[in-house]
N, C-alpha and C positions, 0 to 999 in steps of 0.2 A: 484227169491228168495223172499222169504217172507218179508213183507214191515216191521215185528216186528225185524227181524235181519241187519235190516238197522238201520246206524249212519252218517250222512252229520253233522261234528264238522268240525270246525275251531282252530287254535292253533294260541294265541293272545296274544301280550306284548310289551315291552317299546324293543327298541332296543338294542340287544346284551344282550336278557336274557336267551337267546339259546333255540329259539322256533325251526329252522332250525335242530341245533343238535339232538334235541329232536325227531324230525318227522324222520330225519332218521335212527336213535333209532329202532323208533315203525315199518319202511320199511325194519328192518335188521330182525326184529324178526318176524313180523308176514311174511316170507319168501319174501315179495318183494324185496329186496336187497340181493345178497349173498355177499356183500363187504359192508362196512360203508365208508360211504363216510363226509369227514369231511369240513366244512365252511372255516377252517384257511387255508387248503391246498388247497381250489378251488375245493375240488372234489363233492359237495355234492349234489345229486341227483335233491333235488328240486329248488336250484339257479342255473337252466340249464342255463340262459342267458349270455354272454361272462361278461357282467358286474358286473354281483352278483358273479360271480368268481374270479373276479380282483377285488372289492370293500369289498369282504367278506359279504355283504347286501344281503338281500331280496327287490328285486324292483319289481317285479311285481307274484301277489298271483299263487302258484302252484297248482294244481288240480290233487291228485292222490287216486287211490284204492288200499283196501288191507281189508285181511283177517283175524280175530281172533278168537277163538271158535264160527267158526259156522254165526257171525256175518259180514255184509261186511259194510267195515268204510270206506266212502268217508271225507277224509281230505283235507281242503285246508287252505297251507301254507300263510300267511299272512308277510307282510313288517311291520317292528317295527318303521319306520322313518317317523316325522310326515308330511315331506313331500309328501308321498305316502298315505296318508290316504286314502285316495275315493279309494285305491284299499280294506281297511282294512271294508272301506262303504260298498262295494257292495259284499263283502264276506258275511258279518255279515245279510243281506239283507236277503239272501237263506239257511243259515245254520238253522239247529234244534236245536245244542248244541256247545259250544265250552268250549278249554281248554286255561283258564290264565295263559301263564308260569310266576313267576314270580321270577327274582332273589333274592338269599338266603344272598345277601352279603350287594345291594342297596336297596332292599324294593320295594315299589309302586312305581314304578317311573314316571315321566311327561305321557310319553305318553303312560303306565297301563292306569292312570287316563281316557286317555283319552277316546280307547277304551274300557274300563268300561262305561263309560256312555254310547259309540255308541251302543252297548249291552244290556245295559239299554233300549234305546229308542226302539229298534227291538224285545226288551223282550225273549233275550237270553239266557236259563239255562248255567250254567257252575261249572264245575269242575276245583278246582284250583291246579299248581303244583309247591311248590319249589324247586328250580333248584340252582344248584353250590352248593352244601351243601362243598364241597369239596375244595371253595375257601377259601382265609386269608379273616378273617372277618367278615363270614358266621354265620350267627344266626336264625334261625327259631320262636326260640318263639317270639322276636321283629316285626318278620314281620309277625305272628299270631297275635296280637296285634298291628299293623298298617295297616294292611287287615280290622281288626272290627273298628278300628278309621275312617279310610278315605274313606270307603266304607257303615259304618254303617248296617254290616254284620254279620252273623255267619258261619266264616269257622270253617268246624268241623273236626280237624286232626282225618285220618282213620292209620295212618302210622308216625311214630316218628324216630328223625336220631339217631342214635349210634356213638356218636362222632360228630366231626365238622372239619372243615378245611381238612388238610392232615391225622391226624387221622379217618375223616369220613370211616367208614367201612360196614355201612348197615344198617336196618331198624328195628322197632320194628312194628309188626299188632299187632293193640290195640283192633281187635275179637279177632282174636285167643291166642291172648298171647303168639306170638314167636317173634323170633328173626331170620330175613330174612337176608342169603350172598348171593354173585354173585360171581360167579366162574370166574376169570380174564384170563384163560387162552382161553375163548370158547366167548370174548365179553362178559361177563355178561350172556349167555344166560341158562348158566344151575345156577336155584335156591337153595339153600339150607335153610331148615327149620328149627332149633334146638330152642330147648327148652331155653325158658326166660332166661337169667343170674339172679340172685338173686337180683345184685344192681339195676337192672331195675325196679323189681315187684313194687314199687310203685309210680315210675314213671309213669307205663302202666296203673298202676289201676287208678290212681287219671284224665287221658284222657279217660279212659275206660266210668268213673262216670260221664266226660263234655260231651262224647258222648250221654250218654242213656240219660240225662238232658236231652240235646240237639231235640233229636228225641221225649224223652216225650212229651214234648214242643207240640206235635201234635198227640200224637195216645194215646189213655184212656188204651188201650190194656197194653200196654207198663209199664206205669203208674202204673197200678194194679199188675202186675207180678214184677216191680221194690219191691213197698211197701212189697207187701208179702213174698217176696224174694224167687220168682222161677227163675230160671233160663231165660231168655231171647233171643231166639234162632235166628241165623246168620241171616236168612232168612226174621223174622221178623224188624230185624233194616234195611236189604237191603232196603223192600217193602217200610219201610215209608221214609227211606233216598232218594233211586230215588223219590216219588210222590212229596218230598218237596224242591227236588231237582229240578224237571220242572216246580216248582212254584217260582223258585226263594226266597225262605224262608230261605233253609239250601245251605252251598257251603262244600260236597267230599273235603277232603284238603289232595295231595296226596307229598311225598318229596323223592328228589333221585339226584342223578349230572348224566346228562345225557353225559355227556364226560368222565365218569369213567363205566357208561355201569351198574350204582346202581338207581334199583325205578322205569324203565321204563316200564315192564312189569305191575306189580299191577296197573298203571296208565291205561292200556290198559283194563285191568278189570274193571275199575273205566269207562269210557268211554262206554265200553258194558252193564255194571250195573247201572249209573245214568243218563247219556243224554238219551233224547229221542229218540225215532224211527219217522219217518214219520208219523205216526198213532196217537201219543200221541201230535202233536202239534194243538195247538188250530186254527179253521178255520179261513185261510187269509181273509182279507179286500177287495175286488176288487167295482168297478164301471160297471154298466152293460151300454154298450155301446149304447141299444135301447132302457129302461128306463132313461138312468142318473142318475141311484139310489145307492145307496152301496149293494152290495150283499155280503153273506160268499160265500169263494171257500171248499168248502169239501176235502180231501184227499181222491179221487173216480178213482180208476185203471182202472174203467169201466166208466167214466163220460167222458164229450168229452175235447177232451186235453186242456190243458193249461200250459201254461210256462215261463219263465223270462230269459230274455237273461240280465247275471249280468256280464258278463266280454266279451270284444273282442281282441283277440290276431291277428296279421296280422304273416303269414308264405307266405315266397316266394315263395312257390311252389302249397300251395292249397288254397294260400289268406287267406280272415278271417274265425278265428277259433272261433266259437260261442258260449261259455261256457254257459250252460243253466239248472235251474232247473225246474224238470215237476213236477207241483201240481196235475194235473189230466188229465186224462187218457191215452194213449199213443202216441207216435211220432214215423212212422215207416219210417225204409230209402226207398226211390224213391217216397216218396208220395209228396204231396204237403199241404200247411200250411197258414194260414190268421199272418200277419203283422200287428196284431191290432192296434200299438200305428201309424204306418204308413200306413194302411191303402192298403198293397200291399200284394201281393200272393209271395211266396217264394217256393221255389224247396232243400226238404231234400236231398242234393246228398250223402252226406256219414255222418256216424254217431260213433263217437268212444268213447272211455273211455281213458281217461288220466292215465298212470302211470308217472309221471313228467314229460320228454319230450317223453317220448313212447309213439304211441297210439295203441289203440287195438279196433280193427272196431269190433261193433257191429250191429245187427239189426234193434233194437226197445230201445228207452227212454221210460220209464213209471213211473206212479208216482210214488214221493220220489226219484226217480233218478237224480242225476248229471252227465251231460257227453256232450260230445263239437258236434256240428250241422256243416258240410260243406256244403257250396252251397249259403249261402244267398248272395243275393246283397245289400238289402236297410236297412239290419240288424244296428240298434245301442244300447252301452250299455244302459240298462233301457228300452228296449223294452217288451211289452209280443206279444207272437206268440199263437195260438191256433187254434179254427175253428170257419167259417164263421157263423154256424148256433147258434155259443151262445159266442155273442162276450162280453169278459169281461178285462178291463183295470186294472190291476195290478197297485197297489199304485206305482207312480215313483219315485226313488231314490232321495236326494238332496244331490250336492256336494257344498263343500264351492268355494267362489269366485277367480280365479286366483288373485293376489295381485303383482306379481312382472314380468317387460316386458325386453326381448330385442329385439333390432332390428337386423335380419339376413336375408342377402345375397349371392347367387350362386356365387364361384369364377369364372363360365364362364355362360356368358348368355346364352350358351345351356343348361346350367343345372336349368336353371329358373322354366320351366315346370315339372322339376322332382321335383324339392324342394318342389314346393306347391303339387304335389299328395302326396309327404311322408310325408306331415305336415298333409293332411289331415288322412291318415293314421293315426298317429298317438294321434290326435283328437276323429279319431270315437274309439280306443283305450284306451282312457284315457279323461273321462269327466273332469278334471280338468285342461287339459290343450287345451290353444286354440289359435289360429292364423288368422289374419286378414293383407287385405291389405290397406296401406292409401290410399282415391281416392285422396288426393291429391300430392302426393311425389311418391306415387307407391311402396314404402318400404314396406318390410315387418315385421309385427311386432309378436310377439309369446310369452305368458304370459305361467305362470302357478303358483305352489304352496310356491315356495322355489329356493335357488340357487343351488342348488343339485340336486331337481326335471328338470330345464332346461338343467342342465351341463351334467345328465342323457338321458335328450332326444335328446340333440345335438350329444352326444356321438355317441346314435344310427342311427341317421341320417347318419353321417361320416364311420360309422364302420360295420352297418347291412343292411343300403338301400343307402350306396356306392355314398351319396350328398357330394361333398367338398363345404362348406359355411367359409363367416366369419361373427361373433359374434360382436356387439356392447358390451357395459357396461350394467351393469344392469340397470333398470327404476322402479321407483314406481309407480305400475297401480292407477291412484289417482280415486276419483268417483267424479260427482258431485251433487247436490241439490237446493233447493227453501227453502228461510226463512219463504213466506209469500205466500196467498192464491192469485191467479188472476183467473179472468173467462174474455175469451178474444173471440171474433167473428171472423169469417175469410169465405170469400168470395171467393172462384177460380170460375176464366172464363177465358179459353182461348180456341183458333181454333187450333186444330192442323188434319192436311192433310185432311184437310177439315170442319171437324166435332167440332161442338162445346162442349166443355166438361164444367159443371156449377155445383157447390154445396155449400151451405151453409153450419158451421158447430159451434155452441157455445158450449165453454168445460170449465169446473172450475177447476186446476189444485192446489193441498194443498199440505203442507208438513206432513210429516208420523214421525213417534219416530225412533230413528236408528235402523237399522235391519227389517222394516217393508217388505223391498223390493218394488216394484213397485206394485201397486192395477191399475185396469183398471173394470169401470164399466158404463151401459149402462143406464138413465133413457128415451131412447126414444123407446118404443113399437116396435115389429117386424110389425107390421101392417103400424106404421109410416114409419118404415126404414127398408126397406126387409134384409134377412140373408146377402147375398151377399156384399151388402155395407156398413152395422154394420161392415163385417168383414175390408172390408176395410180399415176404419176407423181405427179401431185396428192396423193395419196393419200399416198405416201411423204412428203413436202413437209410436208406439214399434221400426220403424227405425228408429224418431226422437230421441228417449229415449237414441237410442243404440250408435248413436253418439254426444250426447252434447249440452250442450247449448252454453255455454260462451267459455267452454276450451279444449273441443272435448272427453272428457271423457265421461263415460257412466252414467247415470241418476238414484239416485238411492232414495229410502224413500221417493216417491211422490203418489198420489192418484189423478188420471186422471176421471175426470168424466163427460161422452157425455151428458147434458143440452138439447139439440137440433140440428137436422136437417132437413134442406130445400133442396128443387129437383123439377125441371121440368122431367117431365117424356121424353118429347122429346128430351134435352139435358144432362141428369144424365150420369154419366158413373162414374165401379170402379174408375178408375184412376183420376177423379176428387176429389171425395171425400176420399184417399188418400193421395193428393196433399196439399187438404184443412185443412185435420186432421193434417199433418205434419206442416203446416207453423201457424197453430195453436198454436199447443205446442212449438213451439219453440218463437213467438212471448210473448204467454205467460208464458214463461221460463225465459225470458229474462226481463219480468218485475217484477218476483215472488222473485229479489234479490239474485243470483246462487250463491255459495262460493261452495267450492273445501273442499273433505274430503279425506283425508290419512290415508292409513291403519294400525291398533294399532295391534301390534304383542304382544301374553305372552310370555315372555319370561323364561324359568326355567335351571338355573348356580348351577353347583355342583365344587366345589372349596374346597381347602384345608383350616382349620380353617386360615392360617397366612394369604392366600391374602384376606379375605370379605371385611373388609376395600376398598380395593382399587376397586374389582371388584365393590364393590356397588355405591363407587362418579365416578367411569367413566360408568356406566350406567348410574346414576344423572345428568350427565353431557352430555350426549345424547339425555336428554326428557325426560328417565326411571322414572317410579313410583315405589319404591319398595313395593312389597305387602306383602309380608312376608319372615322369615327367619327360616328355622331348623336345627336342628342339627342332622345328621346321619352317621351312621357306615362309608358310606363311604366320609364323607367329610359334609361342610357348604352347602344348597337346598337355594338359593336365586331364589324369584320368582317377578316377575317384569313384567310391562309392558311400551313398548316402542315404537315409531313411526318406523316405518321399515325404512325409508331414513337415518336415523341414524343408522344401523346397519349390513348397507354392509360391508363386509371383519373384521366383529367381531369377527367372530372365530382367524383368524389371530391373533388380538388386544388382546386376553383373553388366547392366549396359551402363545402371549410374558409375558403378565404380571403374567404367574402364573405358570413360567417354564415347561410350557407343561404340567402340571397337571389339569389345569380346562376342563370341557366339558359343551355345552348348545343348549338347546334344542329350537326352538320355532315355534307356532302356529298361527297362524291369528286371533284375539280375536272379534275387531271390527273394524268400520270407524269413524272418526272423524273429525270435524272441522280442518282446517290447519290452524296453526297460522300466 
């Protein structure tokens, strides 16, 4: 298929803004589904997993194709819970456009915000949609006007509702000046066009006149033909709408309730007319593996392949499923493939295309393609895969830090060694979540984003890889740090089975601003210190870091810097100056003053006006900073920040005090000093 009738969007939003509803919407109509499958009843196509069925959630992003005039739309369905984020990451990574659903009732809500920025940062076009028109509540122009507030944006309605709430009945198009139904008894699928109603006409005109503003805004053409007052032809607003559209300038503002079966089509149009195609995205970033330099990747169907392995699914019967986008050139099945970010040869054994959990085996990936790789073994998410002869490193994802641990155990010691293959599973699965053993208890410990994101993975542990465990209490993953700068010398010698192993090492270890992460840098010459044992070095550095100084937690916002080393040539060995690096850092870890930092969660509470009061002094009363307070359609937006040890079993705490009315949301903001 031609790479201009390609679409890889995304469909993105705060949780329960009916992104799910919507996509199977668009799989009823463009003929992938002959049934609509609905979220409330468990039945809907792309929450294939036992638990998005029973939780009514999106937990892990769906990958499916589908058809529209002539166009073929790879969509993947996205998690609205911000404890699944790094899945909402590594969608947003590969995608060329996505679509905002956003509800008509709440507005922007926490976690819009949030993937807006992740979209932001990947420089994401998008098209946005409001949704639920159909609910009490429901207001459009407010949340047209808090889309340009909080986003510092121009959505530009192409489509206006007719009515609101349970009166919603359809659409007004602000080209054509009609007025759009959907026939109730066929789904929505057959449209009707009739002419304006009169009380509309200058509703339409007065959005007609913010449109062509809008679009003037950028085309002189436009401009000239407004003043003079010719006519202004459909075509002409399309051309400058998509170009300012994959510029990120203008936001397609499309509205409909995709559970009443009104507005989902036009959006489909909107999706083939303003995202881009493969062709129209600007060339990716990569690092060329034999210079070390930044190169552009071009979108070349004839250039030697390249691709990004952004998601891993585990199935029990053909193992990991390789969700993968190809930038350049093609990937054919039975051939073989370079492992660039690891450095290993893999075997394409089968190759298919997602239609939610169906697949459908094809032959060849080529560029602008999305579609899942069987066969790898040493595959992990954020890998790129291409060929040997022009090897190039694809910028790698970053996922935020796991923050919250518990500790889990086999209820029979046979089941020891399966626990830990399914934990790794589901590790190389899910970069946010990760598991370790203590060397000194032997316990096993396993973190991740949230108490939902573990209660989710425990679940599947029990229920899809067949481990029965028990569960500790929850833990706060705490980090720790240095106040103050040391440079410390450190000396290893010792004999072991025979041979004497000897290295000198002096390193100046400082403290960093929060959020710097760990720096590691070298001032001793590879002529001084051959590649092999720099890396060493590092090497020691980085398991020191990773367990602790003072309190066994992990090391964070410091800047390690190698000074000097010494070696006899007759007694060097890795493993010494390893040894040396390590009792280094830790000797001067421990004089650099360590304290302990815990991690500060945002927290954002929607509550009825009568409990704020109270919701806000028992978050004050937790640690909570309030940041600010607004007022919206649906309820009091208390936004706060709080130490997360303070805010286990909160939800419990804020449904009692606000008779089951309040809901909250929260995210991992920073680390901090613990008091």
């Amino acid at each position: 298929m031609d790479d201009k009738l390609t679409r890889n969007i995304g469909i993105m939003a705060h949780i329960d803004a009916g992104k799910t509803t919507t996509t199977e919407r668009i799989l009823f109509y463009t003929g992938e589904n002959y049934r609509i499958g609905e979220v409330d009843d468990g039945q809907a196509s792309m929450d294939f997993m036992e638990q998005e069925q029973n939780r009514g959630i999106t937990i892990s992003s769906a990958a499916t194709t589908c058809y529209w005039k002539e166009h073929r739309i790879n969509i993947i369905d996205t998690p609205g819970h911000v404890d699944f984020t790094a899945e909402v990451e590594r969608s947003l990574r590969v995608l060329d456009g996505a679509v905002a659903v956003i509800c008509g009732v709440s507005g922007v809500e926490p976690q819009t915000e949030t993937v807006w920025r992740q979209a932001n940062h990947y420089k994401v076009p998008r098209i946005i949609f409001i949704n639920k028109m159909d609910r009490l509540g429901a207001d459009f122009y407010s949340v047209i006007e808090e889309l340009k507030n909080k986003f510092s944006i121009t959505p530009v309605p192409l489509f206006l509702p007719i009515g609101s709430e349970s009166d919603f009945s359809g659409i007004i198009d602000i080209i054509e000046k009609k007025k759009i139904t959907f026939e109730v008894t066929d789904f929505g699928s057959s449209m009707t066009t009739h002419d304006l109603p009169e009380e509309f006409e200058e509703l339409a005109a007065t959005w007609y006149d913010f449109l062509i503003d809008s679009v003037a805004s950028y085309s002189d053409e436009i401009t000239e033909l407004y003043f003079s007052g010719k006519p202004i032809a459909k075509e002409l607003i399309y051309k400058v709408l998509r170009k300012e559209t994959m510029l990120r300038n203008l936001y397609p503002t499309f509205v409909g309730a995709s559970l009443k079966n009104i507005g989902v089509q036009p959006l489909l149009d909107g999706i083939v007319n303003f995202l881009p195609s493969p062709m129209d995205v600007p060339p990716l970033k990569g690092i060329s593996v034999k210079h070390n330099k930044e190169v552009e990747v071009l979108h070349d169907p004839d250039g030697h392949p390249l691709a990004l392995i952004f998601k891993i699914q585990h199935d029990r019967e053909a193992g990991p499923l390789c969700f993968v986008r190809v930038y350049s050139g093609v990937i054919k099945k039975g051939t073989a493939i370079l492992n660039i970010s690891k450095k290993k040869r893999e075997r394409v054994n089968r190759i298919v295309r997602m239609h939610a959990s169906k697949p459908e085996p094809i032959d060849v990936l080529a560029a602008g393609d999305i579609g899942v790789i069987i066969g790898f073994k040493f595959a992990q998410t954020g890998d790129t895969i291409g060929s040997e002869g022009a090897q190039i490193l694809l910028e790698n994802m970053n996922f935020p830090e796991p923050v919250i641990s518990v500790a889990i155990e086999p209820k029979t010691l046979s089941d020891q060694e399966k626990l830990k293959s399914s934990l790794a599973i589901l590790s190389t699965e899910d970069p946010t979540f990760t598991w370790k053993e203590q060397s000194d208890t032997g316990q096993l410990i396993i973190s991740g984003m949230g108490e939902l994101h573990l209660d989710v993975l425990v679940t599947r542990l029990t229920s899809e890889m067949k481990v029965e465990a028990r569960i500790g209490k929850p833990q706060v993953t705490y980090r720790e740090t240095i106040e103050k700068e040391v440079t410390e010398v450190e000396h290893f010698n010792k004999v072991l089975g025979g041979k004497e192993h000897d290295a000198t090492v002096e390193m100046t270890i400082r403290p960093l601003p929060t959020g710097s992460g760990v720096k590691f840098r070298s001032l001793v010459s590879t002529k001084a210190l051959p590649v092999e044992y720099a890396e060493a070095v590092k090497r020691g550095v980085f398991n020191s870091i990773s367990s602790g100084i003072r309190f066994g937690y992990e090391v964070v916002d410091v800047e390690v810097v190698l000074q000097r080393a010494e070696f006899s040539l007759l007694t060097v060995s890795e493993f010494a100056f390893e040894a040396a690096s390590a009792m280094c850092f830790e000797n001067a870890g421990r004089k650099g003053d360590p304290v302990l930092l815990e991690p500060i969660m945002k927290v954002d509470i929607t509550v009825p006006n009568q409990f704020v009061g109270e919701v806000m002094s028992s978050l004050t009363a937790r640690g909570g900073l309030i940041n600010s307070l607004e007022s919206r359609t649906s309820g009091e937006h208390v936004m706060a920040k709080a130490p997360l040890s303070q805010l286990f079993g909160y939800s419990t705490v804020l449904r009692s005090s606000t008779q089951g009315r309040g809901s909250f949301t929260m995210e991992f903001s920073h680390f901090a000093r613990k008091n």
